[in-house]
N, C-alpha and C positions, 0 to 999 in steps of 0.2 A: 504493500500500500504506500503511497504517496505521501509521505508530508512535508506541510509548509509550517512554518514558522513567522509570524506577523509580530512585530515588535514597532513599537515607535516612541515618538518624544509624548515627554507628562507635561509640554506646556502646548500642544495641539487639542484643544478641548473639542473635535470633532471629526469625523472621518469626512475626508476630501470626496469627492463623488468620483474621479476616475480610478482612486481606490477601492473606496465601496463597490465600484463595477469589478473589479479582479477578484474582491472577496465572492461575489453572486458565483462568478465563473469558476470560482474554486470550488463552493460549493453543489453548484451544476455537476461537478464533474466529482462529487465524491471524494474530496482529496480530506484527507485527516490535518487537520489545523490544532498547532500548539500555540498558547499564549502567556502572559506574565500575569499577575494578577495586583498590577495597580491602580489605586481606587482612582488614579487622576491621569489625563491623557487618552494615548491611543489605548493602551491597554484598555482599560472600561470603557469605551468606544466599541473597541470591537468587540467584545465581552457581550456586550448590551444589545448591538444587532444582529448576532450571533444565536443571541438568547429571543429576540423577536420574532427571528427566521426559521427556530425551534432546530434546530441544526444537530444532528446529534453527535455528530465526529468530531468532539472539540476535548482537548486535555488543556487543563489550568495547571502552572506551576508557579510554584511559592516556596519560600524559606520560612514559611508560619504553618503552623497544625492545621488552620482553618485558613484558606482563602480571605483572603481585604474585599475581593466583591464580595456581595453577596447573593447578587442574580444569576447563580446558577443552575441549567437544566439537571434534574437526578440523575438522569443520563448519562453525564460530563462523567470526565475520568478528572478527578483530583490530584495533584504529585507533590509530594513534599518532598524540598531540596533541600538535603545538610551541607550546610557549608564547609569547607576544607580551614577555616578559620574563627577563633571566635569571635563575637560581638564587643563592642569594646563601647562602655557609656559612659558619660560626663556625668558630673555629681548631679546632676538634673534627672538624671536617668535616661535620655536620649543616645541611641546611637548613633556611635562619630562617624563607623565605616558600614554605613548600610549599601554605599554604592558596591563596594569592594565585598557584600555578603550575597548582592543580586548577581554579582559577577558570577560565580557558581553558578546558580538556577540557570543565566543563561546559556553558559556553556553546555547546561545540558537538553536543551533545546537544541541549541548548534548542531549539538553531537549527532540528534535524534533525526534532524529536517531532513529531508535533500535539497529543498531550497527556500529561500523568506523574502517575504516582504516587509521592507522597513517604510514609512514615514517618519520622516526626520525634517526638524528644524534645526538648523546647525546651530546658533546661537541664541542666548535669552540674556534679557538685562533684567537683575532682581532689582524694582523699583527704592527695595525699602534703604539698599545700599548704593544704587547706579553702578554694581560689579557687573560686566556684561562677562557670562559663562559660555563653555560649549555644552553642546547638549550630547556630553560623550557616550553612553548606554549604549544608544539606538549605531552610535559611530561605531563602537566595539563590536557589536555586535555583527556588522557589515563587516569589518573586519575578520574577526574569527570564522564566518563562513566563507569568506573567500581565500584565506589561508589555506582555507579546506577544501578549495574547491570547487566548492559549492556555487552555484547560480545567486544573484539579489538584484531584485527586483526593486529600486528606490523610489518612493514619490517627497521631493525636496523641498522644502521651502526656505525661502532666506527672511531673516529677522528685519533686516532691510525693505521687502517686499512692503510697496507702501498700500500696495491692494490688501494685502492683510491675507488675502485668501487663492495664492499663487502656489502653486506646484507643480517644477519639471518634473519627467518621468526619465528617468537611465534603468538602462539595464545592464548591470558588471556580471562578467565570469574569471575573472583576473585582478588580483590587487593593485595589479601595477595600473589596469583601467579606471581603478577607484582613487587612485594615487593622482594621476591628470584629472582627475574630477574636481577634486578636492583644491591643487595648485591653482583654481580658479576661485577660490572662496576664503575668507577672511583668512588673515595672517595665526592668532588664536587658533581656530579649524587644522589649519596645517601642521601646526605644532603640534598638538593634542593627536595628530592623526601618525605624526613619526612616532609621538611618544609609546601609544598604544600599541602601535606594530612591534615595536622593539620587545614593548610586554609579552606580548602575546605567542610572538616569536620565543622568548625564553621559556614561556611556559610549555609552547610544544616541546620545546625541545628538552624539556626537565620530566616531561610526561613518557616521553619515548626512552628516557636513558631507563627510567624507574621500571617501566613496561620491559627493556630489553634485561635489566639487573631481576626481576621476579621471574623471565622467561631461564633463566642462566642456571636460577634457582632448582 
């Protein structure tokens, strides 16, 4: 069976429609669709129409017992992801590296798809500070399936876009195609975009020693 993997940015509060058209077509066609399970963004976007469409071939993954949505079909396959790391809180009790504990669940998404689609907004400005971010998740994630491989399917939008509701469509099968994509977009974006390959890059490469060291065994 076929899966795809849909992942995107948590400051898109809504599915684009030439997405939403890929999602019907996915579904037309019976493909098993895995997701994250954030209350904010693409995740609960797709979740939500996913859940309207009564869809039955949908897996939730999470690093919590119980899924963050809560709309979902009985149906649905649940996945609880342990992380390779622990949680680490501030005397407030928040966690500091929840990015770095979603990184897990995605990987195993990645591992799982043969190929995703991402919506991505490459950057956000948190008003409360004027800090303008990348919206690295949805980046990595593009990343590690194409490390692998794997096909991605992008719909983009820039932070810039003064239409507010602009998205090109690419389609990569090579990092180095994601690599020229990228050399076209904020200086921030390109950084965050070596920084991550470099990561990511080490982690195959510490997964495959550890993989060949237990084969030896």
């Amino acid at each position: 069976m076929t899966v795809v993997f849909i992942s995107g940015s948590r400051t898109i509060p809504y599915l684009p429609p030439e997405a939403q058209a890929r999602i019907d077509n996915m579904i037309d066609n019976g493909l098993d669709i895995v997701v994250g399970d954030s209350e904010s963004g693409v995740d609960s976007k797709v979740v939500s129409y996913l859940y309207e469409r009564r869809y039955s071939s949908v897996s939730v993954y999470s690093i919590h017992s119980t899924s963050r949505i809560r709309q979902l079909l009985p149906g649905w396959s649940f996945q609880k992801i342990t992380p390779g790391i622990p949680a680490r809180e501030d005397k407030n009790g928040n966690i500091t590296n929840r990015r770095k504990l979603e990184t897990y669940k995605d990987r195993a998404m990645c591992n799982l798809c043969n190929f995703a689609l991402v919506i991505w907004q490459d950057t956000y400005t948190n008003h409360r500070f004027g800090q303008k971010s990348v919206s690295a998740g949805s980046l990595r994630n593009a990343i590690q399936l194409l490390l692998e491989e794997k096909p991605v399917t992008l719909y983009h939008k820039s932070e810039d876009d003064v239409l507010g509701d602009h998205f090109t469509h690419q389609e990569f099968r090579s990092i180095c195609e994601l690599e020229k994509f990228v050399q076209g977009l904020d200086g921030a974006v390109q950084e965050r975009f070596s920084k991550i390959v470099k990561e990511e890059s080490k982690f195959a490469e510490e997964a495959l020693a550890m993989e060949q060291q237990h084969f030896d065994l």
